[in-house]
GUMARLUM-50415 format. One record per residue: z, y, x of N, C-alpha, C, O in turn; chain. Coordinates in nm, 3 decimals, always signed. Each point is the difference from the previous one (the first is absolute). Example, Ala and Ser with C-alpha at 12.3 -4.5 7.8 and 13.67 -1.06 7.14 Angstrom:
<recs>
+---------+---------+---------+---------+---------+---------+---------+---------+---------+---------+---------+---------+-------+
!    n_zz !    n_yy !    n_xx !   ca_zz !   ca_yy !   ca_xx !    c_zz !    c_yy !    c_xx !    o_zz !    o_yy !    o_xx ! chain !
+---------+---------+---------+---------+---------+---------+---------+---------+---------+---------+---------+---------+-------+
!  +0.780 !  -0.569 !  +1.319 !  +0.000 !  +0.119 !  -0.089 !  +0.000 !  +0.120 !  +0.090 !  +0.066 !  -0.002 !  +0.104 !     A !
!  -0.138 !  +0.107 !  -0.139 !  +0.006 !  +0.119 !  +0.082 !  +0.073 !  +0.109 !  -0.077 !  +0.017 !  +0.111 !  +0.051 !     A !
+---------+---------+---------+---------+---------+---------+---------+---------+---------+---------+---------+---------+-------+
</recs>
This chain:
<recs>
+---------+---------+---------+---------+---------+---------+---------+---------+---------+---------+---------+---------+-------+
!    n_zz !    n_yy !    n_xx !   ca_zz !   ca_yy !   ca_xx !    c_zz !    c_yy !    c_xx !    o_zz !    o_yy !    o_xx ! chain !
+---------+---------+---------+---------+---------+---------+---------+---------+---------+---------+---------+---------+-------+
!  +0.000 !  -0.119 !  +0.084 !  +0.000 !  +0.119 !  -0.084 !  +0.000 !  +0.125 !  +0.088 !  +0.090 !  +0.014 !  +0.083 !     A !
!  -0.175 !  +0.067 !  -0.095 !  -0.061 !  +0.123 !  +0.062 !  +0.134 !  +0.132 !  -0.058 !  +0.016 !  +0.041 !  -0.115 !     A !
!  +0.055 !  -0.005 !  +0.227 !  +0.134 !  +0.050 !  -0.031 !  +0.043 !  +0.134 !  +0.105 !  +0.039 !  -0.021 !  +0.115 !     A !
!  -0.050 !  +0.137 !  -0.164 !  +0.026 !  +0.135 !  +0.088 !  +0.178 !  +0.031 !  -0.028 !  +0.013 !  +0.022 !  -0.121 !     A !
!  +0.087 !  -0.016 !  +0.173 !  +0.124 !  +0.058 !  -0.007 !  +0.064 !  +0.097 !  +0.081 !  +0.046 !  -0.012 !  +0.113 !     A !
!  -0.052 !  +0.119 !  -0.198 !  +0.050 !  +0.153 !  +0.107 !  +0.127 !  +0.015 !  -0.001 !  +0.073 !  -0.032 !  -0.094 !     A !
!  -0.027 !  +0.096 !  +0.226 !  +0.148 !  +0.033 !  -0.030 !  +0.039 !  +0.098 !  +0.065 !  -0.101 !  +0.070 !  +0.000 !     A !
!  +0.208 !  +0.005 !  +0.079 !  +0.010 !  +0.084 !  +0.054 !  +0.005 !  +0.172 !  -0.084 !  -0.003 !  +0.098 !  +0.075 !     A !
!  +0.009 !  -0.080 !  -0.184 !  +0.009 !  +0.093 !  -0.044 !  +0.081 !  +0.080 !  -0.033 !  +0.077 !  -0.031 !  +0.092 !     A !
!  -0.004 !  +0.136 !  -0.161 !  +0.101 !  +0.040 !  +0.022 !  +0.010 !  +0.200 !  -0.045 !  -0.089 !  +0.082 !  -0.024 !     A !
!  +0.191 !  -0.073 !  +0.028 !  +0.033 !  +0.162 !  -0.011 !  +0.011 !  +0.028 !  +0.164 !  +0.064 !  -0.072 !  +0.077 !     A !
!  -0.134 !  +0.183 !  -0.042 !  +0.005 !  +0.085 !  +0.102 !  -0.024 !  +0.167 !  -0.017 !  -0.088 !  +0.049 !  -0.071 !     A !
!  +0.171 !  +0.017 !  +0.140 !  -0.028 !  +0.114 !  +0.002 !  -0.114 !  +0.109 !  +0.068 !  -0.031 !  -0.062 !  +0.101 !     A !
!  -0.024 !  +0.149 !  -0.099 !  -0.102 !  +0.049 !  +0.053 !  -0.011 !  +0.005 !  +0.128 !  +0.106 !  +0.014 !  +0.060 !     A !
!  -0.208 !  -0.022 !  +0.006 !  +0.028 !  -0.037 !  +0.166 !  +0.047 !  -0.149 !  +0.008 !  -0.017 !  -0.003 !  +0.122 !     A !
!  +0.047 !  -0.078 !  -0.140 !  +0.065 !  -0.126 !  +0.034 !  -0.100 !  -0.073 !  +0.023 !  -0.104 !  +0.065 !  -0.011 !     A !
!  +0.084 !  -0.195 !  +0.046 !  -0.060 !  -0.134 !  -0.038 !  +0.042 !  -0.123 !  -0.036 !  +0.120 !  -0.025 !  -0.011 !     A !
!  -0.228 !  -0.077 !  -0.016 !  +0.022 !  -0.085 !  -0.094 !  -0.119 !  -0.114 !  +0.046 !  -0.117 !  +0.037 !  -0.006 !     A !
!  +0.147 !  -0.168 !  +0.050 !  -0.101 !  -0.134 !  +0.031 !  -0.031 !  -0.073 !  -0.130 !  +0.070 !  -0.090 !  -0.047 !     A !
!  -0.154 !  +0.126 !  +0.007 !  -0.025 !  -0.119 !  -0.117 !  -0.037 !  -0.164 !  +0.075 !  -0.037 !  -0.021 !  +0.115 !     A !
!  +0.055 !  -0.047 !  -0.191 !  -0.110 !  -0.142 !  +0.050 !  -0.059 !  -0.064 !  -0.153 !  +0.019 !  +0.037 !  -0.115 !     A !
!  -0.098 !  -0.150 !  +0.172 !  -0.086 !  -0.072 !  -0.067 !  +0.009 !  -0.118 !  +0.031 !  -0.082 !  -0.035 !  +0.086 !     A !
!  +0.183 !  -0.079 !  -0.140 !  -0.095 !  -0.140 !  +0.008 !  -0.030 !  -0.037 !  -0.033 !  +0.045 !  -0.019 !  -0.114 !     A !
!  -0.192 !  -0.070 !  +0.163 !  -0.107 !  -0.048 !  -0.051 !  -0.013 !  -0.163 !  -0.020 !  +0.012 !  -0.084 !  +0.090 !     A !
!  -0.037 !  +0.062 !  -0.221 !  -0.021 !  -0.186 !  +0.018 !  -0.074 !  -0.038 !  -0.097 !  -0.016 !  +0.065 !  -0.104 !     A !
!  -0.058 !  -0.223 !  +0.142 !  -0.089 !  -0.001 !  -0.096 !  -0.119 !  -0.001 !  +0.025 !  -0.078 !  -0.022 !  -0.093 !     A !
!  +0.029 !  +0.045 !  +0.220 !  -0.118 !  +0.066 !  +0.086 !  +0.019 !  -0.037 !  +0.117 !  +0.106 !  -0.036 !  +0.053 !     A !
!  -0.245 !  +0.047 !  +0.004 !  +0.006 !  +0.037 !  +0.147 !  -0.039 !  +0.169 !  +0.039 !  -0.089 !  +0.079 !  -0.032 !     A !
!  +0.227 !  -0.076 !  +0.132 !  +0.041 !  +0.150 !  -0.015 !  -0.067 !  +0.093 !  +0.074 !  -0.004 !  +0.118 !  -0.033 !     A !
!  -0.069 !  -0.180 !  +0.167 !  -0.056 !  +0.082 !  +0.092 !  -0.121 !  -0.004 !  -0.011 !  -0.066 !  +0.016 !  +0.103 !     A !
!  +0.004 !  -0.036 !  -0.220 !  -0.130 !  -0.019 !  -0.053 !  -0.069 !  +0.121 !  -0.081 !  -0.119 !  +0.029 !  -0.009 !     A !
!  +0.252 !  +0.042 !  -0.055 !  -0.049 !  +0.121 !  -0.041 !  +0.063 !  +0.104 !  -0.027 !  +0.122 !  -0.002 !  +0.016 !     A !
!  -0.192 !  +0.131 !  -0.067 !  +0.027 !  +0.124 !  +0.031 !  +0.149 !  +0.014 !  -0.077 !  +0.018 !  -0.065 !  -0.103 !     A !
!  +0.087 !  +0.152 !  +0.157 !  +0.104 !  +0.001 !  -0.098 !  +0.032 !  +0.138 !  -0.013 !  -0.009 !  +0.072 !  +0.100 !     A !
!  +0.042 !  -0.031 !  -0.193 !  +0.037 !  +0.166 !  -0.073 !  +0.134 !  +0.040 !  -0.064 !  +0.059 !  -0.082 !  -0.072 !     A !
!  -0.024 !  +0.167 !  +0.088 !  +0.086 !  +0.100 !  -0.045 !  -0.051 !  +0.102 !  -0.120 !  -0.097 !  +0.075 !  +0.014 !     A !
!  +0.162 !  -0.082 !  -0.111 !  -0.092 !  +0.062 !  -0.135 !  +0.138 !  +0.103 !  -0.035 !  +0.101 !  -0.021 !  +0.067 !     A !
!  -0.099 !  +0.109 !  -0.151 !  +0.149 !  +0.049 !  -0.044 !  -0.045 !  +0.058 !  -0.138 !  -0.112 !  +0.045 !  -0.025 !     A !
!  +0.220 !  -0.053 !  -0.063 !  -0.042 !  +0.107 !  -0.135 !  +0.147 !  +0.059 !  -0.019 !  +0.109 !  -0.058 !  +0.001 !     A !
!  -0.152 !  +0.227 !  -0.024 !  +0.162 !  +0.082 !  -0.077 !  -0.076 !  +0.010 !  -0.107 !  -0.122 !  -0.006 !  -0.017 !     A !
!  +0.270 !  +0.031 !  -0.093 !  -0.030 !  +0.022 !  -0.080 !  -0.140 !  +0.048 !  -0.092 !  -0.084 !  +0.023 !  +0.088 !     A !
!  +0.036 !  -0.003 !  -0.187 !  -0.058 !  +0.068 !  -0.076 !  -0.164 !  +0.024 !  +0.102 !  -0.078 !  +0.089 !  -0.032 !     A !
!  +0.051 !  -0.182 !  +0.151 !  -0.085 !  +0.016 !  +0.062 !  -0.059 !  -0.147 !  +0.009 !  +0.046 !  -0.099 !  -0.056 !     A !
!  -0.177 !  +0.107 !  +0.156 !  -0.068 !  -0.147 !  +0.008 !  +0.081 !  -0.016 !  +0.123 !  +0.085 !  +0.067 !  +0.059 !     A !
!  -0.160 !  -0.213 !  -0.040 !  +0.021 !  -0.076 !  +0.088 !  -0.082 !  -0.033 !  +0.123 !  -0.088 !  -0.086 !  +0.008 !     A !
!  +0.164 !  +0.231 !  +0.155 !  -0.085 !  -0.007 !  +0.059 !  +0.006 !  -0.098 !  +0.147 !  +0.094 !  -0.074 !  +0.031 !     A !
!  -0.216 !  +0.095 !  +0.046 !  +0.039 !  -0.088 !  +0.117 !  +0.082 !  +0.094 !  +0.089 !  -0.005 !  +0.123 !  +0.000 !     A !
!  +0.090 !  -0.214 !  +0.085 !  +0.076 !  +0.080 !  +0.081 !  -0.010 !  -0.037 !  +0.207 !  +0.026 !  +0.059 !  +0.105 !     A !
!  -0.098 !  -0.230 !  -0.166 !  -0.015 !  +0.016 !  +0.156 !  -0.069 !  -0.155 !  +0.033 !  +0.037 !  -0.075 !  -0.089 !     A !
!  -0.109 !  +0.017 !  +0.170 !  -0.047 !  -0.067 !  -0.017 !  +0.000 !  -0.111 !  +0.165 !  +0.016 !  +0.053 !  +0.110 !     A !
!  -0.035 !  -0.191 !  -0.125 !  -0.013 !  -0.034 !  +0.163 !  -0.115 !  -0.101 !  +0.001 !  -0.039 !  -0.046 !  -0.107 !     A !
!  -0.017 !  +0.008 !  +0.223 !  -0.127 !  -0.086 !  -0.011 !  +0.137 !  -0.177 !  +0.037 !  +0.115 !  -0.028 !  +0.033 !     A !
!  -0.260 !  -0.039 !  -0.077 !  +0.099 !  -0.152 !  +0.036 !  +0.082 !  -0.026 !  +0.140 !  +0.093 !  -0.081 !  +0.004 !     A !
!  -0.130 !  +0.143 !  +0.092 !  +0.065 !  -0.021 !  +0.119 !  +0.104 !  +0.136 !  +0.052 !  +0.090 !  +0.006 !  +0.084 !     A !
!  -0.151 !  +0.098 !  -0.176 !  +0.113 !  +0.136 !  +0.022 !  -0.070 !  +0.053 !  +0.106 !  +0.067 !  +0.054 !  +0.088 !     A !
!  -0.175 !  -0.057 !  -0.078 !  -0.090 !  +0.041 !  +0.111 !  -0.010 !  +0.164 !  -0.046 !  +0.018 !  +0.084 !  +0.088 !     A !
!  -0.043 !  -0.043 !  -0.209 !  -0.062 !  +0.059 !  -0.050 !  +0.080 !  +0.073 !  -0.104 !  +0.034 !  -0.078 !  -0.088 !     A !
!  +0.028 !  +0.261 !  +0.057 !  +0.055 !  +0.020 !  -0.128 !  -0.065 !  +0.101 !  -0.038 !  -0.074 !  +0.066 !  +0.073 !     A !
!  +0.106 !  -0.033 !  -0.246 !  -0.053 !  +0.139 !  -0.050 !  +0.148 !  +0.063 !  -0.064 !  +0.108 !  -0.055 !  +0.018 !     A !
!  -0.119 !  +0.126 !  -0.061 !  +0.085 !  +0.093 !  -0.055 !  -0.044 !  +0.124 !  -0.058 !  -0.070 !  +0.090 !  +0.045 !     A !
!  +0.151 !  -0.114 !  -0.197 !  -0.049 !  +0.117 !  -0.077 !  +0.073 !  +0.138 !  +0.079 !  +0.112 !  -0.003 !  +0.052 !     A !
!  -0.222 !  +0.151 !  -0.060 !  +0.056 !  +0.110 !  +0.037 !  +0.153 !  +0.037 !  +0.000 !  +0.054 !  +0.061 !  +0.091 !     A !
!  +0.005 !  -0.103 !  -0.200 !  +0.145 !  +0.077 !  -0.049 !  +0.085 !  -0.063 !  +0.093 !  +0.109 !  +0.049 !  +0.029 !     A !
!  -0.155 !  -0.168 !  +0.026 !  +0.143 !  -0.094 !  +0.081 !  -0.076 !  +0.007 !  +0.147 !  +0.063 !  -0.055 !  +0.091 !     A !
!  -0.155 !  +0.098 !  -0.066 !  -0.046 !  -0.004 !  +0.159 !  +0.130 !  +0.062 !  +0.085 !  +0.070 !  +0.095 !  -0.034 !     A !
!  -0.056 !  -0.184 !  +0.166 !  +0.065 !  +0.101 !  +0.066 !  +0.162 !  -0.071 !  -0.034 !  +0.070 !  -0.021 !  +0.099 !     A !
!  -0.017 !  -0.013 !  -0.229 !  +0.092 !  -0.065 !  +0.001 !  +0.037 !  -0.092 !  -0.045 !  +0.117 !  -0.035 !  -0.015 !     A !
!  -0.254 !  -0.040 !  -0.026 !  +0.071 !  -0.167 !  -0.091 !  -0.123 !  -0.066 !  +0.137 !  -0.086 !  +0.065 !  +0.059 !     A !
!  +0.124 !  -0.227 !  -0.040 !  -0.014 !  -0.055 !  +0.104 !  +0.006 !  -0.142 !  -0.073 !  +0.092 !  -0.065 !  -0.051 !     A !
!  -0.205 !  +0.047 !  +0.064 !  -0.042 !  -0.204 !  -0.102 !  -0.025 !  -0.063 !  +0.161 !  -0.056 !  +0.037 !  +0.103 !     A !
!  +0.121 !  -0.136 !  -0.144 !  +0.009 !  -0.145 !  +0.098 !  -0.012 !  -0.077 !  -0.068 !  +0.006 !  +0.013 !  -0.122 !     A !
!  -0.035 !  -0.156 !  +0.208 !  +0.015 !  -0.149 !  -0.067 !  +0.040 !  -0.099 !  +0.160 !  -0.024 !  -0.002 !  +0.120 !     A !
!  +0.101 !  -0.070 !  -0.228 !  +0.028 !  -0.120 !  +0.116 !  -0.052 !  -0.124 !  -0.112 !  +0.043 !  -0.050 !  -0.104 !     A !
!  -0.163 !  +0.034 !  +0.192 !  -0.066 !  -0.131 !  -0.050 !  +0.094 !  -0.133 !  +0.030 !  -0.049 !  -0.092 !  -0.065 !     A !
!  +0.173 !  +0.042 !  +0.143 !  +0.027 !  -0.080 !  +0.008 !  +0.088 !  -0.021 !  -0.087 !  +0.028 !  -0.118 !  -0.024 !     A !
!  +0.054 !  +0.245 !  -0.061 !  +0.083 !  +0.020 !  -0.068 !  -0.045 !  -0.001 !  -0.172 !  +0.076 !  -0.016 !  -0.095 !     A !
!  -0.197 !  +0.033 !  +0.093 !  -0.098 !  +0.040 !  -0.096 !  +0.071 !  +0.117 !  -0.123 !  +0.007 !  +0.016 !  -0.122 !     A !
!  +0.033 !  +0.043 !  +0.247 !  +0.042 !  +0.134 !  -0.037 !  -0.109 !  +0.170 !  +0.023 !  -0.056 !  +0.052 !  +0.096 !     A !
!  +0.065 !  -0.032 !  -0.179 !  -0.042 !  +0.214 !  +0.024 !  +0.133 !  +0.069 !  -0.036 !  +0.098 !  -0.039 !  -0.064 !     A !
!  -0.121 !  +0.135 !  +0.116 !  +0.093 !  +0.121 !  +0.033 !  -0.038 !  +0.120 !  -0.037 !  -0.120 !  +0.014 !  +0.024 !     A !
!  +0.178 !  +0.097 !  -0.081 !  -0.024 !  +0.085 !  -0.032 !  +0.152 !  +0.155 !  +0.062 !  +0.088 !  +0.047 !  -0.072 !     A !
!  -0.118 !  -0.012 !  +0.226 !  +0.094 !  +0.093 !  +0.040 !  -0.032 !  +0.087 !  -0.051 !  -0.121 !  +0.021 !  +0.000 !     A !
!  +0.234 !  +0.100 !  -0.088 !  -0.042 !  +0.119 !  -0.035 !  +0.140 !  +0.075 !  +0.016 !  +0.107 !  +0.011 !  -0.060 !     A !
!  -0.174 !  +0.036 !  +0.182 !  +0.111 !  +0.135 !  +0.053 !  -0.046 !  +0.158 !  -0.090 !  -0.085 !  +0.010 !  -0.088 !     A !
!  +0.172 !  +0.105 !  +0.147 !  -0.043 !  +0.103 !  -0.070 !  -0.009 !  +0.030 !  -0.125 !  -0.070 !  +0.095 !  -0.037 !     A !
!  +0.158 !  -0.190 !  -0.067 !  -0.030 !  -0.050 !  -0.132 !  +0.015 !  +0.138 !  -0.094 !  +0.104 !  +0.066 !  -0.002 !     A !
!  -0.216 !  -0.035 !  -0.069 !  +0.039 !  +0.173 !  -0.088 !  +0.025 !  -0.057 !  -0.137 !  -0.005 !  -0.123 !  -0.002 !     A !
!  +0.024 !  +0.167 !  -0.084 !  +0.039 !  -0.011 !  -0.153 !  -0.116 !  -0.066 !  -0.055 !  +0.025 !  -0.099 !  -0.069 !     A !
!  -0.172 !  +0.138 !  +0.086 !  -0.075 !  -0.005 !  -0.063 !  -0.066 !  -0.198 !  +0.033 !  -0.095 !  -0.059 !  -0.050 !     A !
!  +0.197 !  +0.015 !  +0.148 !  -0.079 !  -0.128 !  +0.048 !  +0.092 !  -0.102 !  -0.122 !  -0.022 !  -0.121 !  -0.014 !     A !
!  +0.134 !  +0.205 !  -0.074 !  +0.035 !  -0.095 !  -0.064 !  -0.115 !  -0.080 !  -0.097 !  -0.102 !  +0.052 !  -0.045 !     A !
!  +0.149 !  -0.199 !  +0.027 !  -0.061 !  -0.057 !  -0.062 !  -0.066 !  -0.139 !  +0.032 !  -0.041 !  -0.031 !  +0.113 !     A !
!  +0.033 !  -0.060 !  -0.242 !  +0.039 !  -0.100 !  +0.016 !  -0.157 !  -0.097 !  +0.158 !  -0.119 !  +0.031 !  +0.007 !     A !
!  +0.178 !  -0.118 !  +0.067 !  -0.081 !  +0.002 !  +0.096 !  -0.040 !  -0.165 !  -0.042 !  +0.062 !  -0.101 !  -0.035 !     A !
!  -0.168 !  +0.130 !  +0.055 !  -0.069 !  -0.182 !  +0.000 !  -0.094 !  -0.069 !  +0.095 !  -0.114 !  +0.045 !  -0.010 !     A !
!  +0.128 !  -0.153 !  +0.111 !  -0.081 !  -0.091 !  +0.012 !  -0.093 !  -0.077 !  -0.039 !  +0.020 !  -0.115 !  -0.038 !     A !
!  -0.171 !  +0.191 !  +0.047 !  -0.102 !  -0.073 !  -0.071 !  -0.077 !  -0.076 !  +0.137 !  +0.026 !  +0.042 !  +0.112 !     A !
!  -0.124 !  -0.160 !  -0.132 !  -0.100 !  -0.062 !  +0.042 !  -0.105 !  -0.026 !  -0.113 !  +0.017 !  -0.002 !  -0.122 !     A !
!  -0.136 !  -0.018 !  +0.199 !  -0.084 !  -0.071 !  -0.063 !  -0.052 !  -0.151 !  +0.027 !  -0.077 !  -0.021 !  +0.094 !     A !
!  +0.104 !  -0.044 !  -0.145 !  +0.008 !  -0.157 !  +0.015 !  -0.121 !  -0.039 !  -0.064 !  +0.031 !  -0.062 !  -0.102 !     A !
!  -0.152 !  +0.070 !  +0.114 !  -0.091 !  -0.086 !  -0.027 !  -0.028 !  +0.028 !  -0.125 !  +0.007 !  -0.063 !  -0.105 !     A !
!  -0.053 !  +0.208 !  +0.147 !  -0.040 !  +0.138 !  -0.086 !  +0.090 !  +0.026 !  -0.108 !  -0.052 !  +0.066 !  -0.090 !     A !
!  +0.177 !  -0.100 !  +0.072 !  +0.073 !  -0.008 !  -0.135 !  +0.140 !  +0.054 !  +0.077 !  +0.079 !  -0.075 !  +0.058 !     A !
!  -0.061 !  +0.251 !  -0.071 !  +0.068 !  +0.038 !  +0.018 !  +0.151 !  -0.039 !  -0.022 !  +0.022 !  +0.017 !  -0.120 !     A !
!  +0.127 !  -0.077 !  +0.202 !  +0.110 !  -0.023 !  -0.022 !  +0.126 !  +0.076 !  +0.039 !  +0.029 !  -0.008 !  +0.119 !     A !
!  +0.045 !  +0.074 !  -0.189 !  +0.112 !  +0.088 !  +0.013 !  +0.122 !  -0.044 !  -0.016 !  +0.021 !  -0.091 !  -0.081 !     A !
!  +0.055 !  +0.134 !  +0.135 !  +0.171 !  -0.086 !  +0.030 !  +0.046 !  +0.119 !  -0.130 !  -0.070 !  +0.073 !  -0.070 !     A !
!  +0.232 !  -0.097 !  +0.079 !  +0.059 !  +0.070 !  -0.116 !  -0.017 !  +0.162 !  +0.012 !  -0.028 !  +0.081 !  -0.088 !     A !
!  +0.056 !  -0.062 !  +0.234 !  +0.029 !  +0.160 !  +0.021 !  +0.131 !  +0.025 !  +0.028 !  +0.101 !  -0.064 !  -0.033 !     A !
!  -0.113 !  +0.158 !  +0.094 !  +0.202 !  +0.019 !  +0.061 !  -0.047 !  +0.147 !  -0.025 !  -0.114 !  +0.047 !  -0.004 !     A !
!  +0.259 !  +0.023 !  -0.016 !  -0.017 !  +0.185 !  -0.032 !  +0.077 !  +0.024 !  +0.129 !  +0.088 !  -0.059 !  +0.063 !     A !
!  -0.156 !  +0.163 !  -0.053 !  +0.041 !  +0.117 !  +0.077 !  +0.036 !  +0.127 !  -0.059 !  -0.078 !  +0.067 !  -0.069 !     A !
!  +0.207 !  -0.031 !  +0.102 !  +0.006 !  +0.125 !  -0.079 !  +0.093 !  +0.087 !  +0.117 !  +0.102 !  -0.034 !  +0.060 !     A !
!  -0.190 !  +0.173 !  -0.054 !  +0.046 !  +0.140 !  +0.131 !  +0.042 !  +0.051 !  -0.039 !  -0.071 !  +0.063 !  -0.079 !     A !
!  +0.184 !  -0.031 !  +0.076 !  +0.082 !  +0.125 !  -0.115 !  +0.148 !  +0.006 !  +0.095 !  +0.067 !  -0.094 !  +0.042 !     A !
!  -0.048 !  +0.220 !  -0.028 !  +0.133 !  +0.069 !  +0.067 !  +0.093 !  -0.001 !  -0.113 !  +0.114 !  +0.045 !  +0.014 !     A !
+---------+---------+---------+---------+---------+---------+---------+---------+---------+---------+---------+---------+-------+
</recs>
């Protein structure tokens, strides 16, 4: 069974940081691309950061350049999601997506919420 579980989330205050993770099962893990997606409130659901199968390779949306930082440990069949510098506006709930054989799969989501 093809299975994403996030955790790491939490109340932090502005300026602080916060490690999300992802584990992955169900799959073979170093086979494909894995993502960071986030939605606040009353908004869609955007990408936030992205890694190639070996972590060779990342993107990152504009708003988090500079201070969120995606890893993976393929042996762990884990991703990572560091986000230092954390402002108010990054609250919101964060999710682990893949695409598994074109049929997009998302774990529950863990929140983040920045507030002094």
């Amino acid at each position: 069974q093809v299975q994403l579980v996030e955790s790491g989330g939490g109340l932090v205050q502005p300026g602080g940081s916060l490690r999300l993770s992802c584990l992955a099962s169900g799959f073979t893990f170093n086979l494909y691309i894995m993502n960071w997606y986030r939605q606040a409130p009353g908004k869609e659901r955007e990408l936030v950061a992205l890694i190639s199968s070996f972590g060779g390779s990342t993107n990152y949306a504009d708003s988090v350049k500079g201070r969120f930082t995606i890893s993976r440990d393929n042996a762990k069949n884990t991703v990572y999601l560091q986000m230092n510098s954390l402002k108010t506006e990054d609250t919101a709930v964060y999710y682990c997506n893949a695409k598994i054989k074109q049929i997009p799969v998302w774990g529950q989501g863990t929140q983040v919420t920045v507030s002094s």
